[in-house]
VOGU-3710 file (C-alpha; in Angstrom, 3 decimals, decimal comma):
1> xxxxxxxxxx> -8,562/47,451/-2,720  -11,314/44,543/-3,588  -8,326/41,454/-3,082  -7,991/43,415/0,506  -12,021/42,826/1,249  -11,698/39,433/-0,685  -9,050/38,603/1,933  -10,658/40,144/4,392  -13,386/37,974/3,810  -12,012/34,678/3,691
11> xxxxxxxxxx> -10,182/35,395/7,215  -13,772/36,593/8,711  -15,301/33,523/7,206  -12,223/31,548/8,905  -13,763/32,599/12,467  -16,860/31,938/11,337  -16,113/28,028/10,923  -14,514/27,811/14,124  -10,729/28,426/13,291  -9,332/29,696/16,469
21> xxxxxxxxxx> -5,593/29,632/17,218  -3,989/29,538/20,744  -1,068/31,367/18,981  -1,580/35,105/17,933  -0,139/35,057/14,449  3,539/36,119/14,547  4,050/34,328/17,703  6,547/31,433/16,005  7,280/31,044/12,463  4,404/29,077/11,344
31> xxxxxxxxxx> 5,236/27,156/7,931  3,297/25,816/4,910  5,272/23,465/2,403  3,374/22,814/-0,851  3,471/20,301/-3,445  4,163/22,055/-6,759  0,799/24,141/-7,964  0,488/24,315/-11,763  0,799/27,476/-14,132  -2,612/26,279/-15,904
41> xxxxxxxxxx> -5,792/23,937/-15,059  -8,401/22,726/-17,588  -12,119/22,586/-16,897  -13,130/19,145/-15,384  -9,337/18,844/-13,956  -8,740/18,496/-10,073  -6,352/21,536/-8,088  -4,944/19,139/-5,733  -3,522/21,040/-2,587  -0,908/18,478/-0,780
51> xxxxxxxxxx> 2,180/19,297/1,406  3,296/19,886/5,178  2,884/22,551/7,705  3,770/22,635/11,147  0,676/24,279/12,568  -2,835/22,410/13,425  -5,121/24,676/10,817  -5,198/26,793/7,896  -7,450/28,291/5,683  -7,516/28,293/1,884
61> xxxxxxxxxx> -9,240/30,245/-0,382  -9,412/30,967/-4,158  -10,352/34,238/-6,210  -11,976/34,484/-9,783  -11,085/36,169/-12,530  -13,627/38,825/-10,895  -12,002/39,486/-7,396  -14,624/37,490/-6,436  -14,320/34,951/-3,536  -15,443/31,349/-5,305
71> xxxxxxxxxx> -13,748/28,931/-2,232  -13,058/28,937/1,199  -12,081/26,435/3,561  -10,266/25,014/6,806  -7,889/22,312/6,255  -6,026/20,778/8,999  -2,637/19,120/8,855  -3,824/15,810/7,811  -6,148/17,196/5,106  -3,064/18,691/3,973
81> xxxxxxxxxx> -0,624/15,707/4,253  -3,616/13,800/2,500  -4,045/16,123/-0,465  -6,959/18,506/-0,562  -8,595/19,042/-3,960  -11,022/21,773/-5,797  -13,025/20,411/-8,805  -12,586/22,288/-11,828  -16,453/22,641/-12,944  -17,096/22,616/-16,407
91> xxxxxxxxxx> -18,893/26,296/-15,546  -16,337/27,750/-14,271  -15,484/31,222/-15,960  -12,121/30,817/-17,886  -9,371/33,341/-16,717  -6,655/34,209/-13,737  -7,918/33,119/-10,699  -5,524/33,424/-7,158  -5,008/30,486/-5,064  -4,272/31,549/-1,309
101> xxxxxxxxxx> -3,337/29,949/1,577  -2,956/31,310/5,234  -2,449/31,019/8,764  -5,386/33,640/10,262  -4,966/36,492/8,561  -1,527/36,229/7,082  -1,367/34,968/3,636  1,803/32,011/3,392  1,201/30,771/-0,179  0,014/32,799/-3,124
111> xxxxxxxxxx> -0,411/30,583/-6,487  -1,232/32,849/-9,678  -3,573/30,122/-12,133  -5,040/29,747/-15,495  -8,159/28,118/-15,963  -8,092/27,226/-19,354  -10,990/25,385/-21,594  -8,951/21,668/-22,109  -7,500/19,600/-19,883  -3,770/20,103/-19,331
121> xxxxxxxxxx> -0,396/18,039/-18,585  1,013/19,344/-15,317  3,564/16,420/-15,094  4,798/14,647/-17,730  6,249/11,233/-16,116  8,651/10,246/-18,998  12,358/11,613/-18,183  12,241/12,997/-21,670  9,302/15,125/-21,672  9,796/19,074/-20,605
131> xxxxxxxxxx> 7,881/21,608/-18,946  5,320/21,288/-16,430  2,455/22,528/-18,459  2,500/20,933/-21,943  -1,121/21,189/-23,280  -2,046/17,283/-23,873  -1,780/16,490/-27,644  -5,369/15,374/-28,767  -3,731/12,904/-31,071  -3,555/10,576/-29,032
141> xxxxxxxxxx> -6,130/8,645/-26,348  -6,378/5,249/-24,398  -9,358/3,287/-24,006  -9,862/2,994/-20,667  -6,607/4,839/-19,614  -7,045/3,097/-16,195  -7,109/-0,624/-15,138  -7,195/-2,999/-12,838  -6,071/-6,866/-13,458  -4,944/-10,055/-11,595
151> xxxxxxxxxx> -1,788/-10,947/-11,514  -1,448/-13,677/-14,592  -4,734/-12,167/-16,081  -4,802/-9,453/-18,851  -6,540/-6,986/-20,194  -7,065/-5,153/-23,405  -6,771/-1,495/-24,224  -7,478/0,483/-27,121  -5,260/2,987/-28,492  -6,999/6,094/-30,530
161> xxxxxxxxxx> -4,499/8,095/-32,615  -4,158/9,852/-35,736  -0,152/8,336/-36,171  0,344/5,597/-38,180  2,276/3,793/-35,617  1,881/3,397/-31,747  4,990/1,959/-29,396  4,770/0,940/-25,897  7,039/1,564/-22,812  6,407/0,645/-19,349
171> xxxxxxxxxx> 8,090/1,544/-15,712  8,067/-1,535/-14,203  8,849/-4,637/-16,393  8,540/-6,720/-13,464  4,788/-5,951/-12,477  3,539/-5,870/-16,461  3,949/-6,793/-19,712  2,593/-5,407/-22,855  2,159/-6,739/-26,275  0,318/-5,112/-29,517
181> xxxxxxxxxx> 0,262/-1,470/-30,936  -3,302/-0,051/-31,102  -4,886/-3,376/-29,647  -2,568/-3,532/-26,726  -2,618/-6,685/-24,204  -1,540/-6,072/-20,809  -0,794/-8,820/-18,528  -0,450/-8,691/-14,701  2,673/-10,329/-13,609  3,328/-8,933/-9,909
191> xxxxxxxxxx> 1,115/-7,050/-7,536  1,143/-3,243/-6,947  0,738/-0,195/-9,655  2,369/0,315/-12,732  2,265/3,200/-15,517  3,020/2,674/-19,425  3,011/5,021/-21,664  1,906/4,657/-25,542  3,547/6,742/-27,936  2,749/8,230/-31,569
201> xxxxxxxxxx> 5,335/10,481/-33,103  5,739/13,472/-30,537  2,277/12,572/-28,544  1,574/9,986/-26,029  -1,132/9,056/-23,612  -0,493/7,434/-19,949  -1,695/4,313/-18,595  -2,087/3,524/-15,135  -2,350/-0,005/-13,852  -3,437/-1,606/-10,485
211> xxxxxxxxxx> -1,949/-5,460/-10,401  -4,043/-7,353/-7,819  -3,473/-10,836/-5,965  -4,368/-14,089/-8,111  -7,719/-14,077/-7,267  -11,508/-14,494/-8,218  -14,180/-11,773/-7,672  -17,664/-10,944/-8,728  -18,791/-14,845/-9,111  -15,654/-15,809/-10,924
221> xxxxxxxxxx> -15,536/-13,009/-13,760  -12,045/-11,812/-14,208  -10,932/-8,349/-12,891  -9,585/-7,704/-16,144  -12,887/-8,459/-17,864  -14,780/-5,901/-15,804  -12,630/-3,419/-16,810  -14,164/-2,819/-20,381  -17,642/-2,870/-18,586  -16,498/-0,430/-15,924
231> xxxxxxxxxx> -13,364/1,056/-16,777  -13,677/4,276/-14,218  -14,527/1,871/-11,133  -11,553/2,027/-9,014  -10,441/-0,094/-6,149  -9,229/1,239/-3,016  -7,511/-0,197/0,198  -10,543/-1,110/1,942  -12,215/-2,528/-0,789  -9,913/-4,875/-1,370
241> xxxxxxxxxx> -10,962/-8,773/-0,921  -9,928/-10,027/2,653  -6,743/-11,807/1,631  -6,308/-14,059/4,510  -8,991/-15,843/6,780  -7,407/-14,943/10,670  -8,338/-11,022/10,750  -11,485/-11,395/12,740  -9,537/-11,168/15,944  -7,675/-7,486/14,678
251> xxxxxxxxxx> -10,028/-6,436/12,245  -8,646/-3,013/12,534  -5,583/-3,940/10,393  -7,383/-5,851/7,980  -7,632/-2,639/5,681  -3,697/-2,210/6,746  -2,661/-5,456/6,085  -4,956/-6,142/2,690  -2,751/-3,105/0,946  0,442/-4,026/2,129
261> xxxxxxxxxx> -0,423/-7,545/0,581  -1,482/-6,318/-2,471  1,552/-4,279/-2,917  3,735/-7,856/-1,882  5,017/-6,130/1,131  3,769/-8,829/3,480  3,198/-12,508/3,158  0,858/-14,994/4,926  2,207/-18,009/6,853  0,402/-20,208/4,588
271> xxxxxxxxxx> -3,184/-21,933/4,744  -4,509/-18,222/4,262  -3,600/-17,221/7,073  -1,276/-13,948/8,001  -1,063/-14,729/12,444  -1,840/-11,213/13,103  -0,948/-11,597/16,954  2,788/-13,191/16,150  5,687/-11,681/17,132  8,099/-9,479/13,909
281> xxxxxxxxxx> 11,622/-9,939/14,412  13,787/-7,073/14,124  15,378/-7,856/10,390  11,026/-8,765/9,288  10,262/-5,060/10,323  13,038/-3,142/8,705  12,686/-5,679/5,658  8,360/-4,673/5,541  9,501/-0,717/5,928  12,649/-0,562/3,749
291> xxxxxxxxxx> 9,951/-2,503/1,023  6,745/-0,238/1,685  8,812/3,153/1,419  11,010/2,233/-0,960  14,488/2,814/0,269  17,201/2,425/-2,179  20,885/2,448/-1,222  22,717/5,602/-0,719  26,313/4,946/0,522  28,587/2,596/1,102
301> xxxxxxxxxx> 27,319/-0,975/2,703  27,096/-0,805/6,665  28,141/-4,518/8,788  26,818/-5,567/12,286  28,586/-7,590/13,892  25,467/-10,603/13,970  24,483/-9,511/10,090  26,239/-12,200/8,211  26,615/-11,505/4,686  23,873/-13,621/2,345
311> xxxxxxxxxx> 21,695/-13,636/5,039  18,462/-12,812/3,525  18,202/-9,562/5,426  22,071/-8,438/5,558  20,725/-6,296/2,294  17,575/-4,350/4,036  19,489/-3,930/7,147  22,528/-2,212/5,190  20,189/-0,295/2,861  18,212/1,238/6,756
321> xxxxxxxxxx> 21,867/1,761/8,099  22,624/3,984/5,351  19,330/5,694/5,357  19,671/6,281/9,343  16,016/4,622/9,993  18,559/2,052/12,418  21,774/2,298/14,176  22,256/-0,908/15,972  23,763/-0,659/19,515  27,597/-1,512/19,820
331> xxxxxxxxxx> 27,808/-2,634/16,213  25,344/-5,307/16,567  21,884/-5,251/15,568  20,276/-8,287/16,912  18,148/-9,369/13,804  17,089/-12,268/15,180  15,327/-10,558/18,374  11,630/-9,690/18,085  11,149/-5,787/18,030  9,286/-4,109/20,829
341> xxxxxxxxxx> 6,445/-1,589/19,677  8,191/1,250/21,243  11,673/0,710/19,137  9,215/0,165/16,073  7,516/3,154/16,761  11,503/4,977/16,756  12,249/3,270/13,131  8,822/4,931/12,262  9,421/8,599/13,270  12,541/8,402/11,151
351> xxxxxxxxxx> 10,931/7,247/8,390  8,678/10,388/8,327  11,380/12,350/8,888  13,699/10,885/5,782  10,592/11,199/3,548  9,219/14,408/4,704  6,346/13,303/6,076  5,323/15,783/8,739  4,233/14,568/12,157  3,122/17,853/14,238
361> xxxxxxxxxx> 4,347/17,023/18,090  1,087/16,819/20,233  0,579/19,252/23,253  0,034/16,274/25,817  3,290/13,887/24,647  2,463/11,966/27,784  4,177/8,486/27,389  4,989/5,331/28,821  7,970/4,455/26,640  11,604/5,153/27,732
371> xxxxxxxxxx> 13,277/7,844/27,418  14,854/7,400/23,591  11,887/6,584/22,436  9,518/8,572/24,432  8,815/10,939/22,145  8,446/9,103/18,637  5,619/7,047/20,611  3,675/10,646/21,383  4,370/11,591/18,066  2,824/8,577/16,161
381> xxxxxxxxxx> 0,332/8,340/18,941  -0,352/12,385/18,406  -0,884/11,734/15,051  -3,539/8,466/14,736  -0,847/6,237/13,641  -1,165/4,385/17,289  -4,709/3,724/18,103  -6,483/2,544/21,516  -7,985/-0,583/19,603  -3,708/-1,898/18,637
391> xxxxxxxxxx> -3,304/-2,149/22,606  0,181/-0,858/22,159  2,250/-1,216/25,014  5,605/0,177/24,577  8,079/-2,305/26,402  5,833/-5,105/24,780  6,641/-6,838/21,465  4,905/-5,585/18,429  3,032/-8,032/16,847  2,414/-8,618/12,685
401> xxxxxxxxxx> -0,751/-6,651/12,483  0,332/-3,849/14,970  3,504/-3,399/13,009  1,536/-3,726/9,334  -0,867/-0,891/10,753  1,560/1,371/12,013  3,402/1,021/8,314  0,262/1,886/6,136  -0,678/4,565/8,577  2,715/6,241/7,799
411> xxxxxxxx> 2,566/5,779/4,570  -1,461/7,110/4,638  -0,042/10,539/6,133  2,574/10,552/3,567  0,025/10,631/0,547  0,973/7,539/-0,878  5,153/8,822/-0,514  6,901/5,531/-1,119
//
């Protein structure tokens, strides 16, 4: 009987914030997709709610280990698509505890969890690790076990473990390289993130690195220096250094446009500069999505007609064919044609659709696009990926920093699903 008045809490506290549905519950088959939830949490570790739902608002709520109601809150669709998380606090009372999510007062997703006193390892990375709750072996530790270096700097990390020997592996030989054992150099070769992974015997510890552009910061002190001063400090999109000097005049993509740089999706035209109001050809746009999203062939190579093969885009335009992000129109594709915003804005939609990315269909899909794109345009428009400032006109052609922000938008309300 107490989980009913717990429950019957959370959905009275749900009015009480405002949640208010134009649907009566029941009236469609509202859904809630989560991200895997894990069998056991350590104090000081992060629940991270993330998924898809195709209804505006939800409510989510956790119970202690004493029926008691310790959290409850509204999350829209974007919180969710974004990743909602609940701090672990080093006082919380170890024991079963009953995640909950809803729609009103019907409960969609019920998550039995352990809070347990150390931290635990939901996910191991490495293809030959089991199990998605291996207790993390304290035998093992990195020193900082997150970084951030230029490309063509390096960086030093410290390996603590009670082994006798220590071997590196790495995901990406392209963006890193490592050298040493328990004094391990790692050098930035290529922009983006990487992970490596040091092993002792059966134990290993993870290490995340962020490769930025060749560049100075901080009055000329190497990135990679600050990071045994300030190994926690983290940088994020928008605190990334401007990398070109023309944003002034769309200073709403600069954030956009500095991450998609970073991660070597887009180039400048040289001098520093990026021409933020030039036109993207067809084969440039699929090329920045298929890159951003990482699309990876999945059938047999598709021909257009005008896609000659070793043209430096037959590739990207075969791998979209065969993803069904393009069709072409009477087995041409006209590569060479700059693409209007509203047939970017169609490539888009299927993008979220091939990687799950949810896009709820506004109420008011009031459009001036034509009718095969019409409702793609609402839909990123419905969802912020369209904004007043881009002065999207549909029939118009998109320009590099329209067609930039639209891609990191998408990839925003994906989580980070490339």
């Amino acid at each position: 009987m107490k989980s009913k008045r717990v429950l019957s809490l959370a959905v009275a506290l749900t009015v009480a914030v405002g949640l208010i549905f134009s649907l009566a519950p029941g009236a469609f088959a509202a859904s809630i997709e989560l991200d895997e939830i894990y069998a056991q949490y350590g104090r000081g570790e992060i629940i991270s709610i993330h998924g898809s739902a195709d209804i505006a608002m939800m409510m989510v709520y956790l119970i202690d280990p004493g029926d008691n109601l310790k959290i409850a809150s509204t999350l829209t669709v974007y919180d969710l698509l974004s990743g909602y998380n609940i701090y672990v606090g080093s006082d919380w009372e170890l024991g079963s505890y009953t995640l909950r999510v809803g729609y009103a007062s019907e409960v969609m997703n019920e998550y039995h969890i352990e809070i347990v006193e150390e931290p635990v390892d939901h996910k191991p990375e490495r293809p030959d690790k089991t199990g998605g709750n291996r207790v993390v072996a304290t035998g093992i530790s990195l020193s900082p076990a997150r970084i951030t270096v230029e490309s063509g700097k390096s960086a030093t990390v410290e390996v603590v473990t009670e082994g006798t020997s220590v071997r590196w592996e790495t995901d990406d030989n392209d963006k890193i390289s490592i050298s040493g054992t328990t004094t391990a150099t790692v050098t930035g070769l290529k922009t983006g993130t990487a992970t490596a992974w040091a092993y002792s015997g059966n134990n290993y510890a993870t290490l995340t690195v962020e490769i930025l552009p060749a560049d100075k910061s901080s009055g000329g002190q190497d990135v990679a220096q600050q990071n045994q001063t300030e190994p926690e400090k983290q940088p994020e999109p928008e605190t990334l250094p401007d990398v070109f000097n023309d944003m002034d005049g769309a200073a709403w993509a600069k954030e956009s446009v500095n991450a998609l740089a970073a991660a070597g999706i887009v180039n400048g035209i040289g001098d520093g500069a990026f021409a933020p109001s030039r036109s993207v050809t067809r084969a440039e746009f699929v090329k920045m999505v298929v890159g951003a999203f990482h699309f990876e062939p999945v059938g047999e190579t598709i021909k257009f007609d005008d896609v000659a093969a070793g043209e430096w885009y037959a590739d990207v335009v075969s791998i979209a064919a065969q993803n069904r992000i393009v069709n072409g129109y009477a087995g041409r594709f006209s590569p060479d044609d700059n693409i209007s915003c509203q047939d970017a804005a169609l490539i888009l939609s299927r993008v979220a659709e091939m990687k799950g990315i949810a896009l709820p269909l506004p109420a008011a899909a009031e459009t001036e696009a034509v009718e095969y794109a019409r409702e793609a345009v609402a839909l990123l428009k419905g969802n912020g990926v369209i904004t007043p400032e881009m002065n999207f006109s549909a029939e118009e052609q998109a320009t590099r920093a329209q067609s930039a922000y639209m891609i990191y938008q998408i990839y925003r309300l994906g989580g980070g699903n490339g």
